[in-house]
C-alpha positions in Angstrom: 212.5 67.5 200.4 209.7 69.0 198.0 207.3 71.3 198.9 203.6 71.3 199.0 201.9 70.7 195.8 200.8 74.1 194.7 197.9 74.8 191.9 196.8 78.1 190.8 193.5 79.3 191.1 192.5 79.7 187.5 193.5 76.1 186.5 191.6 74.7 189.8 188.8 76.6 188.5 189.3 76.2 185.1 189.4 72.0 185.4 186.1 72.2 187.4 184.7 74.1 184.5 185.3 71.6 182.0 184.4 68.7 184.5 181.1 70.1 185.5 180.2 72.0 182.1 180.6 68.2 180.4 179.0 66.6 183.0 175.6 68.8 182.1 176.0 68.7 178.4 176.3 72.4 178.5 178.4 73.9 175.6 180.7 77.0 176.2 177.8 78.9 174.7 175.2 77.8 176.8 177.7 78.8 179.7 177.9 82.3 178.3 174.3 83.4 176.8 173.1 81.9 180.4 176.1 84.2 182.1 175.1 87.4 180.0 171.4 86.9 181.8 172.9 87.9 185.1 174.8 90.6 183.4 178.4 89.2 182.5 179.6 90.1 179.1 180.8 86.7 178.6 181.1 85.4 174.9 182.0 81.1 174.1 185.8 82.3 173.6 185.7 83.7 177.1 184.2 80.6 179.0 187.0 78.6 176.8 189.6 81.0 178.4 188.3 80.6 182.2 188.4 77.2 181.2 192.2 76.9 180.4 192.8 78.9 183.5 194.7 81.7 181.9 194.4 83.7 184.6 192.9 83.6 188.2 189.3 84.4 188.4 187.6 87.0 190.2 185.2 86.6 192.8 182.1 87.1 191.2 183.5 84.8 188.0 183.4 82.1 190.4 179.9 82.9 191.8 178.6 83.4 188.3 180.4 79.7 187.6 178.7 78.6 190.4 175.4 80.0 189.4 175.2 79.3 185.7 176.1 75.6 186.3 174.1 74.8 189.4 177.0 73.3 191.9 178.2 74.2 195.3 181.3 76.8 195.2 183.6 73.6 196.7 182.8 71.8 192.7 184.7 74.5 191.2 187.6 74.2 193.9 188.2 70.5 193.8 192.0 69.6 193.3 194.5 66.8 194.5 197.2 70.0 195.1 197.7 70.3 198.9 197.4 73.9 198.3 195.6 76.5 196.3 198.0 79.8 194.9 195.4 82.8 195.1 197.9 85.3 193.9 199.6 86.7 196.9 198.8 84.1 199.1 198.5 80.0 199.6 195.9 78.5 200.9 195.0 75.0 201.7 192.7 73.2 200.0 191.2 71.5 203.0 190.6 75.3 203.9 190.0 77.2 200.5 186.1 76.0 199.9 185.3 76.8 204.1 185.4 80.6 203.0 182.8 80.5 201.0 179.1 79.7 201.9 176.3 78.8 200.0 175.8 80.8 195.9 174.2 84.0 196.9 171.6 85.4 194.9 172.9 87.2 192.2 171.7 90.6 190.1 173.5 92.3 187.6 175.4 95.9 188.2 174.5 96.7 185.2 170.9 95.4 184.3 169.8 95.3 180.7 166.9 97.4 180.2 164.0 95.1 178.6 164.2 96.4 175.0 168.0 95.4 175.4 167.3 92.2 177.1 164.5 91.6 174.2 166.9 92.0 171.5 169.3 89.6 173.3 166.5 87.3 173.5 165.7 87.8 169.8 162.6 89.9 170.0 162.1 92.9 168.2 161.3 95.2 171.4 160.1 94.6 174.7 156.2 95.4 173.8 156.6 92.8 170.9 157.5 89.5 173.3 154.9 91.1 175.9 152.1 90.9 173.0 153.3 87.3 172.0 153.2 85.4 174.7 150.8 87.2 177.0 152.9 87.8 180.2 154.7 91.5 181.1 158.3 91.5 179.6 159.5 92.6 183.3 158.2 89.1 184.3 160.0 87.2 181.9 163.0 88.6 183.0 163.1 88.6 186.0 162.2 84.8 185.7 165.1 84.4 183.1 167.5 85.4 185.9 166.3 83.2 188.4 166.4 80.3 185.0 169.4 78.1 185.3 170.3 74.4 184.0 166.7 73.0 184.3 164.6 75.7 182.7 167.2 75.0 179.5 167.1 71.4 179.8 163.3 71.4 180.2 163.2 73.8 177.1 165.1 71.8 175.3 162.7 68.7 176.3 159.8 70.3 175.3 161.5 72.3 172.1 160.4 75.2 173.3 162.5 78.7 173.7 163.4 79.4 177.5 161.2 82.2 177.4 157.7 80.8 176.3 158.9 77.9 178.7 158.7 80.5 181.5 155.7 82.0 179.9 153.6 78.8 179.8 155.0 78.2 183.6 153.9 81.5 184.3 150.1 80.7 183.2 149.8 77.2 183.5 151.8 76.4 187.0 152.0 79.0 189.5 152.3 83.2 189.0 156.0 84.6 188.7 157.8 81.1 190.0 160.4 79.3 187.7 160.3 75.9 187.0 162.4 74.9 189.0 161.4 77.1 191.8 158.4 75.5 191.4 159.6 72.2 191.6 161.9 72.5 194.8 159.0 73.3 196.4 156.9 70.7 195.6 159.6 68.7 196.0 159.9 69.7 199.6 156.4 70.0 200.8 155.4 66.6 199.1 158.8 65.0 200.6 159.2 63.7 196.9 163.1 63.7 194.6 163.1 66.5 192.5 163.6 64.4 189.7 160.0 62.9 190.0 158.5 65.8 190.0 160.6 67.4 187.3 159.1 64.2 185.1 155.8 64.9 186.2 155.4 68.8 186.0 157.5 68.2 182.0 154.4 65.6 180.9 151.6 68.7 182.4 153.6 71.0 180.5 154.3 68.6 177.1 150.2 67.9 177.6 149.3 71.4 177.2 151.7 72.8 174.4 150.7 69.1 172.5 149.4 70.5 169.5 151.7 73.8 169.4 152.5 75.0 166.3 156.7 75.3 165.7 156.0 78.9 165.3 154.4 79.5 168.6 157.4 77.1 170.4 160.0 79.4 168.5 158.3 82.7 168.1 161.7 84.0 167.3 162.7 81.7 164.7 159.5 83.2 162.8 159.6 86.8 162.8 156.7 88.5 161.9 155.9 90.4 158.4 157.7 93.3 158.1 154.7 96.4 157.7 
């Protein structure tokens, strides 16, 4: 009589990667340049690895997963197998996504400082991005952290890079909050979907940037003069 259908870890994961990360149109490097803001070195050829399940994730892979795609941790650990091979140990899948709870807030263990998270952002220095879009460089990142799938979407929307999208939200909506901080809250408080306020808060924003320059949209696709 055969056994228990057994599936390893990194190819449960790994399929739910795939799944989820076509499902939001995200390519393997929006997976990873969205990862390396909470402070994983991931690069596109390391995303495409977790993907193929070449070996079994850690713990904070799969909360990073979790984080950078916007799911539940029981989306990355859907499979048909009757059990789940963690290493040392089975577990069954009717049990495996019970031991985790709800994605924890995440910070990195090793945060960049803001001249480093700058340059990764394409500015010239900290001081520079500051200046150009007229919010404190701490602010924008700790925003950027707390920016996920609907800060790049919106970005995208509105062609605008994610950090003058979190500037603009900055000024225009409400002090420190992320988009879509900003709209699960109105959201909840107006007992509205998400998505109709997402529409509405994206036409106040499209309203206000209307007659943006390229260059002010994509500061860092026009660097300035050198002196």
């Amino acid at each position: 009589m055969a056994g228990p259908k057994v599936e390893s870890l990194g190819r449960v994961v790994g399929r739910n990667v795939r799944r989820l990360r076509a499902d939001r149109e995200l390519s393997l490097d929006d997976v990873a340049v969205t990862a390396r803001q909470l402070g994983f070195g991931w690069s596109g050829s390391r995303v495409s690895a977790i993907q193929r399940g070449e070996r079994d994730p850690k713990l904070s892979t799969v909360l990073a997963l979790a984080r950078v795609l916007e799911c539940e941790i029981s989306e990355l650990l859907q499979t048909d197998a009757e059990r789940v091979d963690l290493g040392e140990v089975t577990v069954a899948t009717a049990d495996l996504a019970g031991l985790f709870g709800p994605v924890p807030s995440l910070e990195p263990s090793d945060p960049m400082t803001p001249d480093e998270w700058a340059a990764f952002s394409g500015w010239a220095s900290a001081d520079q991005m500051a200046t150009t879009l007229g919010v404190p460089a701490d602010t924008l990142y700790a925003m950027s952290l707390r920016s996920g799938l609907t800060e790049r979407r919106t970005a995208r929307a509105l062609d605008l890079d994610e950090n003058v999208l979190n500037a603009v939200t900055h000024t225009l909506l409400e002090t420190g909050r992320t988009f879509s901080e900003i709209r699960d809250h109105l959201a909840e408080v107006q007992h509205r979907s998400p998505g109709d306020v997402t529409a509405e808060l994206r036409a106040q924003l499209a309203e206000h940037i209307a007659d943006w320059p390229d260059s002010r949209r994509n500061p860092t696709h026009y660097p300035p003069d050198p002196t």
